[in-house]
Every structure is written in structure tokens, then in C-alpha cells.
C-alpha positions in Angstrom: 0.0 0.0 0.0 1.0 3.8 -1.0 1.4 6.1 2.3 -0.2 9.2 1.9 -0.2 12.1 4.2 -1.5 12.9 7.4 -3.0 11.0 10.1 -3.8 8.2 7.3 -0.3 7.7 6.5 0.1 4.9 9.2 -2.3 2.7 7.2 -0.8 -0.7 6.4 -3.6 -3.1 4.3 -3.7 -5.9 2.0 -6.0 -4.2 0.4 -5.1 -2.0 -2.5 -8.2 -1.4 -4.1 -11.7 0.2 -2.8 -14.3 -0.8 -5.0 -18.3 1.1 -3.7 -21.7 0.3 -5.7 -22.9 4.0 -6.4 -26.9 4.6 -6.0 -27.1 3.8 -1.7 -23.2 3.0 -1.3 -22.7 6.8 -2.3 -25.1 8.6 -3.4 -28.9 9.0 -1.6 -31.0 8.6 -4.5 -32.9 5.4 -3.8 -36.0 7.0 -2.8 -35.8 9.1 -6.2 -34.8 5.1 -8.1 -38.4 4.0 -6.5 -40.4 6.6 -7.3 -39.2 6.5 -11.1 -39.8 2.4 -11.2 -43.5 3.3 -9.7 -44.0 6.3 -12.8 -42.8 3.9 -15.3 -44.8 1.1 -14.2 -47.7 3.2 -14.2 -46.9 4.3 -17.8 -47.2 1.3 -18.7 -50.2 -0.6 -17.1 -48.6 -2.4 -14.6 -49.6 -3.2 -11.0 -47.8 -0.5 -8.5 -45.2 -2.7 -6.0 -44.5 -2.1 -2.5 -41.5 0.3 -1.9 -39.3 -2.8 -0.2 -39.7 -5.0 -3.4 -38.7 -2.0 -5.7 -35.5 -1.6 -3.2 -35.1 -5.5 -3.6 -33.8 -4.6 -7.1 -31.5 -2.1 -7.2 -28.2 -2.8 -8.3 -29.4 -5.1 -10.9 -29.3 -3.7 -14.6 -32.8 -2.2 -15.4 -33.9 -4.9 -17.7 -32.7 -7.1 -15.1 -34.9 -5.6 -12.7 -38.0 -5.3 -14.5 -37.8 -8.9 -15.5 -37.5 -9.6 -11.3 -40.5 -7.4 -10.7 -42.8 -8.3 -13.5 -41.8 -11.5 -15.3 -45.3 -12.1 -16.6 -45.4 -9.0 -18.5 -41.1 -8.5 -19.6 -40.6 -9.2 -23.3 -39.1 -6.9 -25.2 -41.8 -4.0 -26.2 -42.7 -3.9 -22.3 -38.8 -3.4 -21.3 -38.1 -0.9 -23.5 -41.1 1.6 -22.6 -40.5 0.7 -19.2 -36.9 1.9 -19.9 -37.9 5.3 -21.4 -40.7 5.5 -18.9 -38.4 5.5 -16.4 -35.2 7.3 -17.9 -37.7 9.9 -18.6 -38.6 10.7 -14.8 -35.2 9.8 -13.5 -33.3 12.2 -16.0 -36.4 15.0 -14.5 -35.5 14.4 -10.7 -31.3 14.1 -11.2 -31.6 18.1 -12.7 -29.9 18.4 -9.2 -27.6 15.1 -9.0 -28.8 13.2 -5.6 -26.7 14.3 -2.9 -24.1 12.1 -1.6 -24.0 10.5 1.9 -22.7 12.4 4.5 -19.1 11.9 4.8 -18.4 10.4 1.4 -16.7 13.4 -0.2 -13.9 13.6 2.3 -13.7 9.8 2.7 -12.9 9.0 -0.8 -10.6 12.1 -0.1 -8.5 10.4 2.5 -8.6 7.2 0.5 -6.9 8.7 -2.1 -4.4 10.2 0.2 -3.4 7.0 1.9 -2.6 5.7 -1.8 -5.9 3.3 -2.7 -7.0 3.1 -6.2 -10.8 4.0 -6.1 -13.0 2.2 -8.2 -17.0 2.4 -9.0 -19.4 -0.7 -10.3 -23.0 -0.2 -10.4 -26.0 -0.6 -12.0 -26.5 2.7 -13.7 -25.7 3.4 -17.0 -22.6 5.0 -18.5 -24.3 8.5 -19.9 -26.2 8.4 -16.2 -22.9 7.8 -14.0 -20.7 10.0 -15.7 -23.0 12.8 -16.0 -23.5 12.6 -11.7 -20.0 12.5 -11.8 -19.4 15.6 -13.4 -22.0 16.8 -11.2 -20.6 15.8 -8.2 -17.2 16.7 -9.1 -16.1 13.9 -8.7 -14.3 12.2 -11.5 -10.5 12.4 -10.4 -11.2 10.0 -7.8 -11.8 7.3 -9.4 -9.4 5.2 -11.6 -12.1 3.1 -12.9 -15.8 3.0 -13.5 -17.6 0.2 -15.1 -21.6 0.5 -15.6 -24.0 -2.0 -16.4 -24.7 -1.2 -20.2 -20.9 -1.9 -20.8 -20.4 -5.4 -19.3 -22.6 -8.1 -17.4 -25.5 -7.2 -14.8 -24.4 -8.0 -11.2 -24.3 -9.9 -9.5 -22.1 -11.4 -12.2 -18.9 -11.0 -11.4 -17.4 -9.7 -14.8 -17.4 -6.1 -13.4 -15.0 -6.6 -10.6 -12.7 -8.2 -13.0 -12.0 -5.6 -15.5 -11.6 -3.5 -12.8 -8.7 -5.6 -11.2 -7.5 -6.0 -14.6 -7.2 -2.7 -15.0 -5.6 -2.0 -11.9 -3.3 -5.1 -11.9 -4.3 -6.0 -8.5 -5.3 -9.8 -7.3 -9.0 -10.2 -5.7 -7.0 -10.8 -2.4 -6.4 -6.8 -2.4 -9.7 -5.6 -3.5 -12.9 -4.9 -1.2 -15.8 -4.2 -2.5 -18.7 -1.9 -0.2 -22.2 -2.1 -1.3 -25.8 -2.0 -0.2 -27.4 -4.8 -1.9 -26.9 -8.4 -2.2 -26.1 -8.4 -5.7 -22.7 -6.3 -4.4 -22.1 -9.0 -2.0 -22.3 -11.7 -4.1 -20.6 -10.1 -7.3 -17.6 -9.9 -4.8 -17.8 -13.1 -3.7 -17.9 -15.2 -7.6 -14.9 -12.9 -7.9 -13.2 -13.9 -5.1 -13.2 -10.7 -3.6 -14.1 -9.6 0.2 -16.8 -7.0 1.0 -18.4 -4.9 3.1 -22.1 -4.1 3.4 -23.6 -0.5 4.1 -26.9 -0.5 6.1 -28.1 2.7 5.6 -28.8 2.3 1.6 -32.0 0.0 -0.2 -31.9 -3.8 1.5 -32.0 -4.2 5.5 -28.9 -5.3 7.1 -29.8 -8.6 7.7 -30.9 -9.5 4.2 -26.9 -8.2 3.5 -25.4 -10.0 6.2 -26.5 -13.7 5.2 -24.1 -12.7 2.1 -21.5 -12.9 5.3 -19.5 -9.4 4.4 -16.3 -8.7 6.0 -18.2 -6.1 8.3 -21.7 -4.0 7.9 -21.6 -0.3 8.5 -24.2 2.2 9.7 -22.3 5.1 8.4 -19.8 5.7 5.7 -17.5 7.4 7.9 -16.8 3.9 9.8 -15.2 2.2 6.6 -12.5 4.5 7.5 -12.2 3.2 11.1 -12.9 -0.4 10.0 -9.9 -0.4 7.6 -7.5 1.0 10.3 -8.3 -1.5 12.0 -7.7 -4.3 9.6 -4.7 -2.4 9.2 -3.8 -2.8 12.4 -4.5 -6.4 12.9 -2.4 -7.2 10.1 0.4 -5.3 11.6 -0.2 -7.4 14.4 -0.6 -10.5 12.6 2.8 -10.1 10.9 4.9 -8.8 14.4 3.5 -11.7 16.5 
């Protein structure tokens, strides 16, 4: 691992890169995600779905998900209006990018200064991520993105392996934080460890039967966990 400066400097980890889901890993926009999937399927005739089985699907690829919530009615003229339906709304409500989670900004901040390579995989689109992340400000802090319309859907793990490609880094030295069990088990068919948020679309105990490294309440306490991985594997290698 590259030292950094500051207070982070100290950090000693296996774990070279960080790689976060975006929509409820980052950014707070899952309420604006349900809201969209409820216009669309209104659009187009289709039964309204409790919020929790809307939340059940984020992080899938949208075809993905409209083929989990309404497999009766997903061929291909359904998906595809359902798609503009909702691309339509979302694109309305993201005029003003969703905020992100308290804390992120200066995490990824710190990350970068203790010398991880950042790395994004989510569901969203390409057009969709990198216009948030021009909105955001936020493209020099990551050294790879890869989006659902480019590769496979999680929770196949093809994602997470062009992005260790790209980095040159084993699955050994990647972690991957998410809010969904499609994260957790992306990371696990690519061999990589993970850590599940609790704040974002699935409940914490959905997450945790995925067995991630850790759960966190609060962004601000990956920071803390990974210090203290840190120092455990200082530890580790003294004893």
C-alpha cells in the first residue's frame, strides 16, 4: 500500500483497491430510483409494487430488474417503454444530481491520500454515471468505472474483473462496499471480500446472510474499520 499524508499515512492493508456500488453505497438517491420504477410502471399498465420489493432490485441492470418485478409481462416491447418511462422521470429528478451520503466526499478524499486506487461498479448506465459524476465533481477520484450497459448485470462478477484487470491487482487486495446483495455476491464469484452498508435499499440482515467482512451504519466507519484491519495485520505479521 502507497502512504499518503496525514494521520492516514500509518495505514498498512492488504487491500489496494476500494471498490463502492454507487446509488445507496454513495449517493442517496434510492428513494428518487423507486419513485421512477412506480411512474414507469404506471406508464405502462402495470400493477404499483411495494417500496421494499422496488429496493429489492436495485443494483441489478434495469432490464434485469424489470424482468424480477414483473416476469409475466417483460418481453421486449414492455422493457423498452418501461426503460424510457423511467429514464424519462429519473433524467427530471437528477436536474440536481442526488446528494451524496454524509461523509463520502472527504472519505474517498482520504482514500486517495493514503494511496488506494478507487474504483466504481454499479448498475447505472454510463451516460447516467458520468453525468452525476461531473455533477458531483467527482471524476478524479476514481481510476475506474464500469456501468451495467458496458459489461454483465451483477451480480455477475465480470465487473470486478476488468476492474482488477485494469488496476493489476489480485481479488485478495480488492474490497468491495455495497448495499445490496447483488454487491455482496458479485464480490464473492470474484473472489473478492466486501463490506455491506446499512443505511442504503436492503435491511442489514438481508446483506449480512451474504457474510460481508463487516456491515456499517455510516460511511464514515469504513475508515475506522480499515484501520483496524490495518492494524490487525500489523499485528498478525509482528506476532
Amino acid at each position: 500500500m502507497r502512504c499518503g499524508r496525514g494521520r492516514w499515512s500509518v495505514w498498512v492493508s492488504s487491500y489496494q483497491v476500494l471498490i463502492f456500488d454507487w446509488d445507496g453505497t454513495l449517493a442517496d438517491s434510492i428513494g428518487r430510483i423507486v419513485e421512477s420504477i412506480h411512474i414507469a410502471a404506471h406508464g405502462c399498465g402495470l400493477s404499483r409494487l411495494d417500496d421494499a420489493a422496488v429496493k429489492g432490485i436495485i443494483g441489478l441492470a434495469l432490464p434485469e430488474a424489470i424482468g424480477v418485478l414483473y416476469p409475466d409481462h417483460a418481453d421486449d416491447a414492455l422493457i423498452q417503454e418501461f426503460r424510457h418511462r423511467y429514464s424519462e422521470h429519473y433524467l427530471a429528478l437528477e436536474a440536481q444530481p442526488s446528494p451524496l451520503y454524509p461523509g463520502v466526499a472527504e472519505a474517498l478524499s482520504r482514500f486517495r491520500e493514503a494511496g488506494y486506487l478507487l474504483a466504481v461498479a454499479t448498475g447505472k448506465g454510463r451516460r447516467g454515471l458520468d453525468r452525476v459524476l461531473a455533477g458531483q465533481g467527482l471524476e478524479r477520484f476514481f481510476d475506474i468505472t464500469r456501468c451495467a450497459d458496458e459489461t454483465a448485470s451483477k451480480p455477475d462478477p465480470l465487473m470486478i474483473r476488468q476492474i482488477l484487470a485494469h488496476c493489476g491487482v489480485p481479488p485478495a487486495q480488492a474490497l468491495m462496499v455495497g448495499d445490496s446483495v447483488f454487491d455482496l455476491q458479485m464480490a464473492h464469484r470474484a473472489g473478492v471480500d466486501s463490506v455491506a452498508v446499512a443505511y442504503g435499499a436492503q435491511p442489514v440482515e438481508v446483506l449480512q446472510r451474504c457474510e460481508p467482512r463487516a456491515a456499517i451504519n455510516h460511511f464514515s466507519e469504513l475508515g475506522t474499520w480499515l484501520r483496524s484491519v490495518a492494524g490487525s495485520e500489523v499485528n498478525d505479521y509482528v506476532g
